[in-house]
PyMOL Python script that loads the backbone (N, CA, C, O; Angstrom):
from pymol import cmd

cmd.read_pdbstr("""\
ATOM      1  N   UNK A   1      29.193  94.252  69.524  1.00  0.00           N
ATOM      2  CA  UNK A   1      29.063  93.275  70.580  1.00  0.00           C
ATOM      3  C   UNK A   1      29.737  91.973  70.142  1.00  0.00           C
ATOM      4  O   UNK A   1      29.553  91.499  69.021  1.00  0.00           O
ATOM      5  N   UNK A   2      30.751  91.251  71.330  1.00  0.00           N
ATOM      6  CA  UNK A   2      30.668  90.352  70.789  1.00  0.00           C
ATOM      7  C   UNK A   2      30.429  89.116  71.363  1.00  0.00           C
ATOM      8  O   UNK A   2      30.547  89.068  72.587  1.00  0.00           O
ATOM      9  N   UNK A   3      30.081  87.975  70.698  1.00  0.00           N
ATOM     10  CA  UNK A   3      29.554  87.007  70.863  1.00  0.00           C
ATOM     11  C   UNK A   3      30.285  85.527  71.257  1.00  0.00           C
ATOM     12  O   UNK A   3      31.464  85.285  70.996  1.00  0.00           O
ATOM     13  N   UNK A   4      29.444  84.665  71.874  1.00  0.00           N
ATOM     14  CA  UNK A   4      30.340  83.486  72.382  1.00  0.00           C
ATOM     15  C   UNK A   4      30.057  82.615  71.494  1.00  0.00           C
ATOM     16  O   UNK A   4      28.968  82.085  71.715  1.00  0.00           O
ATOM     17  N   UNK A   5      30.644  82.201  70.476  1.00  0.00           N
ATOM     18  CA  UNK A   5      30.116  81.415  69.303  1.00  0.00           C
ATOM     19  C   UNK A   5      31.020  80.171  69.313  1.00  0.00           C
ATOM     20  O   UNK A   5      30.850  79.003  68.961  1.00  0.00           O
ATOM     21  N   UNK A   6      32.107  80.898  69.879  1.00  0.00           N
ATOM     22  CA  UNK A   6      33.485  79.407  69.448  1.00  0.00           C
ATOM     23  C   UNK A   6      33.777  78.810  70.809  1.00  0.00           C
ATOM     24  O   UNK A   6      34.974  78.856  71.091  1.00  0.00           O
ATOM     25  N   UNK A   7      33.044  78.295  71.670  1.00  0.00           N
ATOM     26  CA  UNK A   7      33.226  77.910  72.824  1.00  0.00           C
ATOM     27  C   UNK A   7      32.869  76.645  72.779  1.00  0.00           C
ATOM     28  O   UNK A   7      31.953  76.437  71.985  1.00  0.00           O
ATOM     29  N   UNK A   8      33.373  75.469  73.504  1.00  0.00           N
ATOM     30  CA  UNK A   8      33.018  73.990  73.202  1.00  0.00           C
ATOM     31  C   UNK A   8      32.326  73.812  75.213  1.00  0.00           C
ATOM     32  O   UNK A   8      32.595  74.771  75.936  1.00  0.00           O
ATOM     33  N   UNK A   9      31.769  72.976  75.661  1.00  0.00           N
ATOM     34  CA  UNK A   9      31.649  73.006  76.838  1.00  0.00           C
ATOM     35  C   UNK A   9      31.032  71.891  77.440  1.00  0.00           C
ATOM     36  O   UNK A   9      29.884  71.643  77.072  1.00  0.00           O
ATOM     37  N   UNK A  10      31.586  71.122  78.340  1.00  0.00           N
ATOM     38  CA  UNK A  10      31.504  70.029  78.992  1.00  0.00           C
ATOM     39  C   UNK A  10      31.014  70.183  80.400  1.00  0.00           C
ATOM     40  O   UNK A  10      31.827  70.347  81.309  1.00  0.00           O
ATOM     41  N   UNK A  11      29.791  70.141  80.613  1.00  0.00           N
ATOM     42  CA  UNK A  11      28.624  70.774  81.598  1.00  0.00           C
ATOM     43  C   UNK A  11      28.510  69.287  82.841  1.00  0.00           C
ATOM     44  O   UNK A  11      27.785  68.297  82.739  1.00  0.00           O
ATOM     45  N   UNK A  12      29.190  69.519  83.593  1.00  0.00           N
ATOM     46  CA  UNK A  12      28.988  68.257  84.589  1.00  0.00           C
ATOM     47  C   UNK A  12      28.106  68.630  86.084  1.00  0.00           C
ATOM     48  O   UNK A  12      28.591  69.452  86.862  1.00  0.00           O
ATOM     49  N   UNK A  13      27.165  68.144  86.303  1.00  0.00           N
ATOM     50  CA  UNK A  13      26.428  67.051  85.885  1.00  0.00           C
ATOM     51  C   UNK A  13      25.261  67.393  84.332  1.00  0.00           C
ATOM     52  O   UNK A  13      24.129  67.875  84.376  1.00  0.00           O
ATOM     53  N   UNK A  14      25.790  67.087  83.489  1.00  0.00           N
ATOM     54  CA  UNK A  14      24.751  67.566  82.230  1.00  0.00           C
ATOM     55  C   UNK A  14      23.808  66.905  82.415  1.00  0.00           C
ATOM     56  O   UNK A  14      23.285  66.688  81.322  1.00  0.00           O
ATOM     57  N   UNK A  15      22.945  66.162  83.686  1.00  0.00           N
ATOM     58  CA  UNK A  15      21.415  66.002  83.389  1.00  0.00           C
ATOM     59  C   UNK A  15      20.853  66.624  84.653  1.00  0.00           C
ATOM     60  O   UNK A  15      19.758  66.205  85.026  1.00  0.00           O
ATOM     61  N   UNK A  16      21.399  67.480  85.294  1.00  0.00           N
ATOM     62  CA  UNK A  16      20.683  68.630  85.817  1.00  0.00           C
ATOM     63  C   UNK A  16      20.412  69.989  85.192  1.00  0.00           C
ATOM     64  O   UNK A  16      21.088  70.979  84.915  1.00  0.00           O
ATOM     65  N   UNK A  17      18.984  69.577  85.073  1.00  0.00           N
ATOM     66  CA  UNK A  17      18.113  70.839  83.419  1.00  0.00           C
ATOM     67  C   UNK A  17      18.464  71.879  84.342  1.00  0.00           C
ATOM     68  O   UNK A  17      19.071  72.768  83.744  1.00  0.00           O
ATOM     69  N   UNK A  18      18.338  72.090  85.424  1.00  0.00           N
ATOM     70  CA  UNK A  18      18.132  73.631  86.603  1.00  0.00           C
ATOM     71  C   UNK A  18      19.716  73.940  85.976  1.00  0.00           C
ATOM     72  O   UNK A  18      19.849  74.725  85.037  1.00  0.00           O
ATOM     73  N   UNK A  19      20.397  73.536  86.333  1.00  0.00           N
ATOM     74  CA  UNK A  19      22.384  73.881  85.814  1.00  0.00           C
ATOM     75  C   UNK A  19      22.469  74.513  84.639  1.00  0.00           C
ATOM     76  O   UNK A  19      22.744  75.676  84.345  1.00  0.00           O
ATOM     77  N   UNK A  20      22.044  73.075  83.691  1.00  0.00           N
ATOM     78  CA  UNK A  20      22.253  73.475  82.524  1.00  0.00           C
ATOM     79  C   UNK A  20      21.249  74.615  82.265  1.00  0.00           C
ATOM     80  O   UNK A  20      21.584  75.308  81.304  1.00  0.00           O
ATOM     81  N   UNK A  21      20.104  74.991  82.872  1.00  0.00           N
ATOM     82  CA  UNK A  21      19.570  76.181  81.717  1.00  0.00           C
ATOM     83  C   UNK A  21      20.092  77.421  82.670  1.00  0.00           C
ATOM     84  O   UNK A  21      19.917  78.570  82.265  1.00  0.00           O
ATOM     85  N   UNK A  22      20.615  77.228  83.702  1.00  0.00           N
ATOM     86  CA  UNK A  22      21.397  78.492  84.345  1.00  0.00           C
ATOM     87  C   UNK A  22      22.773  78.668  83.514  1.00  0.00           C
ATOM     88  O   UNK A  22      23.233  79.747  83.140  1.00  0.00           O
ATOM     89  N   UNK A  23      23.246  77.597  83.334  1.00  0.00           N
ATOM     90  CA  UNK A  23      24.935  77.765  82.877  1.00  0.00           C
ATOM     91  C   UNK A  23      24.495  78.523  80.900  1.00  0.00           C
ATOM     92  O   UNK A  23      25.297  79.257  80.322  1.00  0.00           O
ATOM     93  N   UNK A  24      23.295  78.146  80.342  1.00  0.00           N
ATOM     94  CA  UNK A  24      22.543  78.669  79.052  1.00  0.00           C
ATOM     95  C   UNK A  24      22.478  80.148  79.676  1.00  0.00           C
ATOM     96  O   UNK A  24      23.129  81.099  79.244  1.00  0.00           O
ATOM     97  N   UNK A  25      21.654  80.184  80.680  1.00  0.00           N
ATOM     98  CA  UNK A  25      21.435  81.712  80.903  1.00  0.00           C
ATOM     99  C   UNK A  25      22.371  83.065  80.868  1.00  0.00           C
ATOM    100  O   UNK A  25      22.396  84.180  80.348  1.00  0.00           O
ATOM    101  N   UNK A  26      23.249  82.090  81.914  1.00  0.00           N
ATOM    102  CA  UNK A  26      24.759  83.072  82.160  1.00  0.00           C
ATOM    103  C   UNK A  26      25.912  83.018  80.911  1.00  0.00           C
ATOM    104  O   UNK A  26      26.718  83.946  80.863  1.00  0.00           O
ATOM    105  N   UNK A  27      25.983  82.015  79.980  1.00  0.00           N
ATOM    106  CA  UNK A  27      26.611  82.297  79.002  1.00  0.00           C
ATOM    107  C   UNK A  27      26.095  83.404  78.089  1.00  0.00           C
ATOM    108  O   UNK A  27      26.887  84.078  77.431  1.00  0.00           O
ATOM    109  N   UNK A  28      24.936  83.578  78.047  1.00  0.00           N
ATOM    110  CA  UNK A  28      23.842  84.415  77.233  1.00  0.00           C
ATOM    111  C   UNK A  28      24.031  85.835  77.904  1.00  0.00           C
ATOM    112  O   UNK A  28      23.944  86.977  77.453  1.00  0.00           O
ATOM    113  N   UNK A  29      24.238  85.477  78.780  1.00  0.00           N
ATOM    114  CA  UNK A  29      24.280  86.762  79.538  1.00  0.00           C
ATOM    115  C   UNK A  29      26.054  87.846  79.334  1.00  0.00           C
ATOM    116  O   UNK A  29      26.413  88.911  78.832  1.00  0.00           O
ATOM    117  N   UNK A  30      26.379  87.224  79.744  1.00  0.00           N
ATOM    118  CA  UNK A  30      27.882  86.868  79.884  1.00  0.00           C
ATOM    119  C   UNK A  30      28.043  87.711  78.016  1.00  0.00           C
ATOM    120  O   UNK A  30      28.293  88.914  77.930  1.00  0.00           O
ATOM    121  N   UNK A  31      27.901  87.072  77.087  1.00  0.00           N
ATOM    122  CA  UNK A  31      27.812  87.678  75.872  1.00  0.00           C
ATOM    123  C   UNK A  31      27.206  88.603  75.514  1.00  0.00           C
ATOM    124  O   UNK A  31      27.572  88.988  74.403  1.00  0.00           O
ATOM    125  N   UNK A  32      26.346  89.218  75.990  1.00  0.00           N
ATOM    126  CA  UNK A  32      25.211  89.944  75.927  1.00  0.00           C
ATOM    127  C   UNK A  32      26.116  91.214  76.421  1.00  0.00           C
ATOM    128  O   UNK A  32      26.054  92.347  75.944  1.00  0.00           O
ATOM    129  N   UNK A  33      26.715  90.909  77.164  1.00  0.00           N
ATOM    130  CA  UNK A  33      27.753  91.938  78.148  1.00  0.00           C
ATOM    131  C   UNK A  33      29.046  92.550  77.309  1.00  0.00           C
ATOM    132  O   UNK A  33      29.550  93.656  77.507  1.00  0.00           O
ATOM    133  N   UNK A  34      29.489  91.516  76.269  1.00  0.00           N
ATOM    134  CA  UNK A  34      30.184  91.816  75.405  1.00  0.00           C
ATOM    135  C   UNK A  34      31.571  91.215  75.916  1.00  0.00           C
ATOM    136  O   UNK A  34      32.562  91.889  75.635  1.00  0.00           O
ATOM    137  N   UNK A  35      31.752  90.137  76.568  1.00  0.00           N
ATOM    138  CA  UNK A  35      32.713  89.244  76.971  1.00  0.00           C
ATOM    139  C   UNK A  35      32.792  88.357  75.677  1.00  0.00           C
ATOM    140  O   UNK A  35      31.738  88.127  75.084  1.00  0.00           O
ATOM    141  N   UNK A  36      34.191  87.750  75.115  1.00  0.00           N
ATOM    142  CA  UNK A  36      34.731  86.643  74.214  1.00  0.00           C
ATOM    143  C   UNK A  36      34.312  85.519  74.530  1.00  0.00           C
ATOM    144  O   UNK A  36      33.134  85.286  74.801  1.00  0.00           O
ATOM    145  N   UNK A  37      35.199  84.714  74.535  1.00  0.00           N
ATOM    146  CA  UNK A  37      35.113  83.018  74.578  1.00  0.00           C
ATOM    147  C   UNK A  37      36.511  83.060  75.876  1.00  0.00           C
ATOM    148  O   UNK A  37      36.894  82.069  76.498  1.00  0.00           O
ATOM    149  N   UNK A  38      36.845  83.911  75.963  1.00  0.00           N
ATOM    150  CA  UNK A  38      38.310  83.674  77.268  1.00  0.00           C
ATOM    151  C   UNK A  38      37.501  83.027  78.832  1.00  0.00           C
ATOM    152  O   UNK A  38      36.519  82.452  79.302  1.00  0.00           O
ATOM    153  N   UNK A  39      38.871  83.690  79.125  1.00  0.00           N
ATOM    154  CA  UNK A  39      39.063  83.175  80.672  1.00  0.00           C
ATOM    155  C   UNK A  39      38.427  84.352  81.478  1.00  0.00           C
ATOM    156  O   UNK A  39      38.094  84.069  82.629  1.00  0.00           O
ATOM    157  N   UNK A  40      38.112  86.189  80.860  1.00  0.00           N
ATOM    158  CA  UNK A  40      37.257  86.919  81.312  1.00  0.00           C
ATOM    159  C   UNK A  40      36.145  86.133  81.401  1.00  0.00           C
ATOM    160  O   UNK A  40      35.779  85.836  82.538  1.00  0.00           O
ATOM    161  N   UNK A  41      35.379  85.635  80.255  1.00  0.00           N
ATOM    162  CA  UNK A  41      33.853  85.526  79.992  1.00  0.00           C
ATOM    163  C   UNK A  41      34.147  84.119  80.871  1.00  0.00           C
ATOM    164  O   UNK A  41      33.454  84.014  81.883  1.00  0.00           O
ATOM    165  N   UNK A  42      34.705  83.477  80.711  1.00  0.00           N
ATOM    166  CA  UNK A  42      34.423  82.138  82.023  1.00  0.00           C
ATOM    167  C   UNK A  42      34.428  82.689  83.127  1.00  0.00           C
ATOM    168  O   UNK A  42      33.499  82.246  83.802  1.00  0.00           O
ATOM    169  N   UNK A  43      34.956  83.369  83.603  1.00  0.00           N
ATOM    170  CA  UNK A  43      35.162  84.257  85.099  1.00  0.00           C
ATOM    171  C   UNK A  43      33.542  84.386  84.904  1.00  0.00           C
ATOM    172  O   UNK A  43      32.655  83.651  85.339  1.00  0.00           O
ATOM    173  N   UNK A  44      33.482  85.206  84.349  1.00  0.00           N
ATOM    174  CA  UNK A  44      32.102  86.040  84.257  1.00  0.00           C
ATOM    175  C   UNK A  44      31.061  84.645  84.379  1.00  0.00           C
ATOM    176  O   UNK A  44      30.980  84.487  85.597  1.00  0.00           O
ATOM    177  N   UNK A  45      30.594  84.037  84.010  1.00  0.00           N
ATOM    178  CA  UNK A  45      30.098  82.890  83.911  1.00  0.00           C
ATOM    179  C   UNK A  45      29.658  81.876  85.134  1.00  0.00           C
ATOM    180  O   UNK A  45      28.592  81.385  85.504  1.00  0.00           O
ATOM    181  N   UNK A  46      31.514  81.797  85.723  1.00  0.00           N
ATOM    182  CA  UNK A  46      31.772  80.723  87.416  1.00  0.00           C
ATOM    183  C   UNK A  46      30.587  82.216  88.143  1.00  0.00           C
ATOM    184  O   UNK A  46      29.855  81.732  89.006  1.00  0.00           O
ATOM    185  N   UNK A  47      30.397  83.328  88.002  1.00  0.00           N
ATOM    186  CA  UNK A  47      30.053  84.536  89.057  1.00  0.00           C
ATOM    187  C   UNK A  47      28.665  84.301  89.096  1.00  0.00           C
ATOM    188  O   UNK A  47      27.931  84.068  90.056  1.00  0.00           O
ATOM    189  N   UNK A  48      28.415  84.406  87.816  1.00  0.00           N
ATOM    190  CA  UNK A  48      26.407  84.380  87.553  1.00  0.00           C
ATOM    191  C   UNK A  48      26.097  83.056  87.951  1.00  0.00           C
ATOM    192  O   UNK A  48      24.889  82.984  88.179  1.00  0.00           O
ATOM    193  N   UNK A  49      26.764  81.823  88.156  1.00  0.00           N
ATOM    194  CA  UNK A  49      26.549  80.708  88.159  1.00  0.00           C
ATOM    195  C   UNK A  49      26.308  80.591  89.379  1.00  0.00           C
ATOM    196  O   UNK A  49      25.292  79.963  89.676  1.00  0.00           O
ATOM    197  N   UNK A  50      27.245  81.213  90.583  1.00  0.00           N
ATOM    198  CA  UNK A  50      27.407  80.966  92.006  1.00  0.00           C
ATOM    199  C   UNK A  50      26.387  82.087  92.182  1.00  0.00           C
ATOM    200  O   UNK A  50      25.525  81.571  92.894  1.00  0.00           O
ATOM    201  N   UNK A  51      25.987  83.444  91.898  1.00  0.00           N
ATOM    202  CA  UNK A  51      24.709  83.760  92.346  1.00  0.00           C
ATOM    203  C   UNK A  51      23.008  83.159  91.517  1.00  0.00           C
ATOM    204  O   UNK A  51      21.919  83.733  91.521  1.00  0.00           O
ATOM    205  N   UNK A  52      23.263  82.309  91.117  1.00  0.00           N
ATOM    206  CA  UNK A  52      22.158  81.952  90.585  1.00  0.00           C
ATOM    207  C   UNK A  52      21.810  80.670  91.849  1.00  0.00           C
ATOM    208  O   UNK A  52      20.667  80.263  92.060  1.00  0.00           O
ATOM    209  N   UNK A  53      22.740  80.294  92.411  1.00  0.00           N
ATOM    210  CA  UNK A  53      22.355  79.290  93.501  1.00  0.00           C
ATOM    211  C   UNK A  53      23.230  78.209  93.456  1.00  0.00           C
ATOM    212  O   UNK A  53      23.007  77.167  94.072  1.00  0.00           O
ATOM    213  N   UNK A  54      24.329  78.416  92.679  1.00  0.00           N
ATOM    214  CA  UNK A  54      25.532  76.834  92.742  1.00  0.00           C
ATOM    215  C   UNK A  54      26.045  77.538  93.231  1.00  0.00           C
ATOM    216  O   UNK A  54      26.075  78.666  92.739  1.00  0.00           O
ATOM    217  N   UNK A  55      26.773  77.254  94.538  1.00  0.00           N
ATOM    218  CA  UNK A  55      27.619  78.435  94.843  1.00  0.00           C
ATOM    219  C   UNK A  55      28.987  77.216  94.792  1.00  0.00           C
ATOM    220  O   UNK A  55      30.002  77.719  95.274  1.00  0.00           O
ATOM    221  N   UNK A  56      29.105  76.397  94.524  1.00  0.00           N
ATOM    222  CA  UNK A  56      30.223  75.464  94.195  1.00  0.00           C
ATOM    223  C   UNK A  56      30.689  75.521  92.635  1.00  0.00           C
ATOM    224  O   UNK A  56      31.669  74.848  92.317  1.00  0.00           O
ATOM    225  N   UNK A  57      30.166  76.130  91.870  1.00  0.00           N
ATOM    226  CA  UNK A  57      30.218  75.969  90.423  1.00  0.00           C
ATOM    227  C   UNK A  57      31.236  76.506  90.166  1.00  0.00           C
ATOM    228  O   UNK A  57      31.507  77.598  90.666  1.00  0.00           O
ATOM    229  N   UNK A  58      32.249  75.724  89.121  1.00  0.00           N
ATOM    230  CA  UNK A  58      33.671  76.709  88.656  1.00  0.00           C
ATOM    231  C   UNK A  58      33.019  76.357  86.866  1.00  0.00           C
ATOM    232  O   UNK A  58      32.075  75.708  86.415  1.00  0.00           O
ATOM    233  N   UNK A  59      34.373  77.375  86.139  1.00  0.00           N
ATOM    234  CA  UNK A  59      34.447  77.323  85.379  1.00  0.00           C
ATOM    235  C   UNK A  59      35.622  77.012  84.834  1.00  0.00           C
ATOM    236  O   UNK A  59      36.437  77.870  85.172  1.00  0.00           O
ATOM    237  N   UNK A  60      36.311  75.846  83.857  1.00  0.00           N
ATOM    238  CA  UNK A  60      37.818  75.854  83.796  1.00  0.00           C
ATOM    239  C   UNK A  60      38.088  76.526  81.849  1.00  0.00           C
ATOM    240  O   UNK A  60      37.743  75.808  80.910  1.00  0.00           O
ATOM    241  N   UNK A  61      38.626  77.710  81.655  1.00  0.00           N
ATOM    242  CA  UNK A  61      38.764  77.766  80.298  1.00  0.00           C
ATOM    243  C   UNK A  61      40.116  76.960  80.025  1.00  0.00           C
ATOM    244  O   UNK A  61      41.128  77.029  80.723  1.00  0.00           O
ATOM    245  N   UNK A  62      39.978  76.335  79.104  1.00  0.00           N
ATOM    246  CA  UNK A  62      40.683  75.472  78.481  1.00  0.00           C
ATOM    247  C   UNK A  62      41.499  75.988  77.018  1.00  0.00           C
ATOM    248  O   UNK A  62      40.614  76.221  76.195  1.00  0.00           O
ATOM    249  N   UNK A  63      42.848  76.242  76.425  1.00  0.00           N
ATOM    250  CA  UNK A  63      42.869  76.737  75.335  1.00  0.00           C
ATOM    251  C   UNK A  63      44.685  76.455  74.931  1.00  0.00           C
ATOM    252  O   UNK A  63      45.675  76.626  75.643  1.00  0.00           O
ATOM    253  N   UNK A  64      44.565  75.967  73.505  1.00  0.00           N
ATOM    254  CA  UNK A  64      45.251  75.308  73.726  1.00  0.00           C
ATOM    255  C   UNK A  64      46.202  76.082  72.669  1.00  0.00           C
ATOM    256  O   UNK A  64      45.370  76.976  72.511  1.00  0.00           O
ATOM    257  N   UNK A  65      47.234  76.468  71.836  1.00  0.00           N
ATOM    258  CA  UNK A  65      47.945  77.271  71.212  1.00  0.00           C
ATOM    259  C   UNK A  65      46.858  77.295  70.032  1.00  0.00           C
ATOM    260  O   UNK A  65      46.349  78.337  69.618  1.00  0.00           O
ATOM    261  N   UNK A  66      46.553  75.945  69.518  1.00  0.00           N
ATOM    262  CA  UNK A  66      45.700  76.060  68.176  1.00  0.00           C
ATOM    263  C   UNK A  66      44.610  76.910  68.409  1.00  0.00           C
ATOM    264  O   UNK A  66      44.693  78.071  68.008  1.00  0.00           O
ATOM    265  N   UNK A  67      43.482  76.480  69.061  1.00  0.00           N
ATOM    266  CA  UNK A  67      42.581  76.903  69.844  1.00  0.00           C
ATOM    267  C   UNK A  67      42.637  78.299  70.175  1.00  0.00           C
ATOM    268  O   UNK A  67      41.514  78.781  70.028  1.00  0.00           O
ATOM    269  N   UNK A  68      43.580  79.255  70.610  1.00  0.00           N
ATOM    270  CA  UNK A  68      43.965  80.691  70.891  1.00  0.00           C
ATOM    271  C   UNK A  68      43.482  81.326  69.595  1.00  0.00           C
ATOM    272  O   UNK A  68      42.549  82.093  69.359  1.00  0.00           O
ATOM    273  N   UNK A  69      44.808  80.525  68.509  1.00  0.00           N
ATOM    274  CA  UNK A  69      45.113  81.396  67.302  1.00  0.00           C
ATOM    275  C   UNK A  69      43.358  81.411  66.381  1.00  0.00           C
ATOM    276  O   UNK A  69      42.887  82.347  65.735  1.00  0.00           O
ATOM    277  N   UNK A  70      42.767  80.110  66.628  1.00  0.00           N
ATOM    278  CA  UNK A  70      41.604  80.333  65.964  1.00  0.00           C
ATOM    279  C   UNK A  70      40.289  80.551  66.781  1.00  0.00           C
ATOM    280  O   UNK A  70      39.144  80.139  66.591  1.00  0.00           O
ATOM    281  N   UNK A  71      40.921  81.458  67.902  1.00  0.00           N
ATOM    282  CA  UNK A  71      39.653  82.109  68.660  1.00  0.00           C
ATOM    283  C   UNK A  71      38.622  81.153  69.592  1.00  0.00           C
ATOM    284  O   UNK A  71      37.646  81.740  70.061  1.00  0.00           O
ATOM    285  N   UNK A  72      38.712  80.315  69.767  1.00  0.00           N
ATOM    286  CA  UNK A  72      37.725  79.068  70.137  1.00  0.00           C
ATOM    287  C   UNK A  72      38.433  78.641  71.764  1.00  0.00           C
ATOM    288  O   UNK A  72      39.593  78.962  72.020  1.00  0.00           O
ATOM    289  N   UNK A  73      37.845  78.134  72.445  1.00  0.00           N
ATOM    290  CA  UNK A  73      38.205  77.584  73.648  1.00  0.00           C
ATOM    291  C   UNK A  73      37.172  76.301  74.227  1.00  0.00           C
ATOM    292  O   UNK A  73      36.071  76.128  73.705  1.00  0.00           O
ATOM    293  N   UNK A  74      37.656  75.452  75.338  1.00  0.00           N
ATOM    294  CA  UNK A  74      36.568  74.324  75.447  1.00  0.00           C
ATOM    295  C   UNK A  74      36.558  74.976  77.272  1.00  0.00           C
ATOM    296  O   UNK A  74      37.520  75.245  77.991  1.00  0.00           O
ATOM    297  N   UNK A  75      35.492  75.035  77.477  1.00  0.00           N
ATOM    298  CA  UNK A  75      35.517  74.665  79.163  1.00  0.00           C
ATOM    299  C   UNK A  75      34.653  73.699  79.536  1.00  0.00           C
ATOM    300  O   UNK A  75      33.666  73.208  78.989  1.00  0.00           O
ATOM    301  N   UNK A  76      35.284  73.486  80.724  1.00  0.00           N
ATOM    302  CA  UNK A  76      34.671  72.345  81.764  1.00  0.00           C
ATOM    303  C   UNK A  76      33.934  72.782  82.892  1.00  0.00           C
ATOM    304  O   UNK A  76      34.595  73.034  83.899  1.00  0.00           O
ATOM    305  N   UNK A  77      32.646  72.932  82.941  1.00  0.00           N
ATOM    306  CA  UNK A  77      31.874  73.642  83.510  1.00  0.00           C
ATOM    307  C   UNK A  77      31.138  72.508  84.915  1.00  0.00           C
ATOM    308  O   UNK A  77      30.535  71.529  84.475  1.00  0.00           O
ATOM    309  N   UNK A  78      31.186  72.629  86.341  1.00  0.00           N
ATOM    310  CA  UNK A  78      30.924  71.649  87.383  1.00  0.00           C
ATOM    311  C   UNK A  78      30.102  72.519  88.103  1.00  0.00           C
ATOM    312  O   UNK A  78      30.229  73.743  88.089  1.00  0.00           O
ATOM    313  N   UNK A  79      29.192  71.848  88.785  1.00  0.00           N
ATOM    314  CA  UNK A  79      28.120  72.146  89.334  1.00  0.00           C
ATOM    315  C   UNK A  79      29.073  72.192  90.632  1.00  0.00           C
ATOM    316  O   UNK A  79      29.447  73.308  90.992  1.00  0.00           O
ATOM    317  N   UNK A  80      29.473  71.122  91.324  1.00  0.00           N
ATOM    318  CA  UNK A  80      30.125  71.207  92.820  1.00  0.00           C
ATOM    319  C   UNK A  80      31.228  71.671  92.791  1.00  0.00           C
ATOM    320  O   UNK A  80      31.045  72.882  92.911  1.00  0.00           O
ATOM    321  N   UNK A  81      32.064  71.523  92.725  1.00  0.00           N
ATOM    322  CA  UNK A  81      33.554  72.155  92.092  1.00  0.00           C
ATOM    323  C   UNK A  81      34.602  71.352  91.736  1.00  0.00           C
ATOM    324  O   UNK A  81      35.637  71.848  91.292  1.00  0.00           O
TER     325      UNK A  81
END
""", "prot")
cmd.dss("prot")
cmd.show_as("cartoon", "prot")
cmd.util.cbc("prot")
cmd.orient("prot")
């Protein structure tokens, strides 16, 4: 299995706890499934997010040549879009 370990993530609005422990849930989930740190497992992520009740929520994976080669990515994660 593998795991989302190298992911950086910028959760807007980060002081909505309901978001953030859904956007916790679905990353958990999302890994659990055996999705990376890509632009699959963000896909996967914007999906559980919009059926959990944001239905505006995107996910942007971010990755930059360095970032590729050492496995890691940052996304920008929005409640409205």
């Amino acid at each position: 299995m593998t795991t989302m370990t190298h992911i950086r993530a910028k959760i807007t609005p980060w002081d909505d706890p309901a978001f953030v422990r859904a956007f916790e849930q679905a990353r958990d989930q999302t890994a659990s499934e055996g999705y990376a740190d890509g632009p699959q497992a963000g896909s996967r992520v914007e999906h559980l997010l919009r059926e959990a009740g944001f239905p505006k929520a995107t996910v942007d994976v971010i990755r930059t040549v360095p970032e590729a080669l050492e496995q890691t990515s940052h996304w920008v994660v929005t409640r409205d879009g």
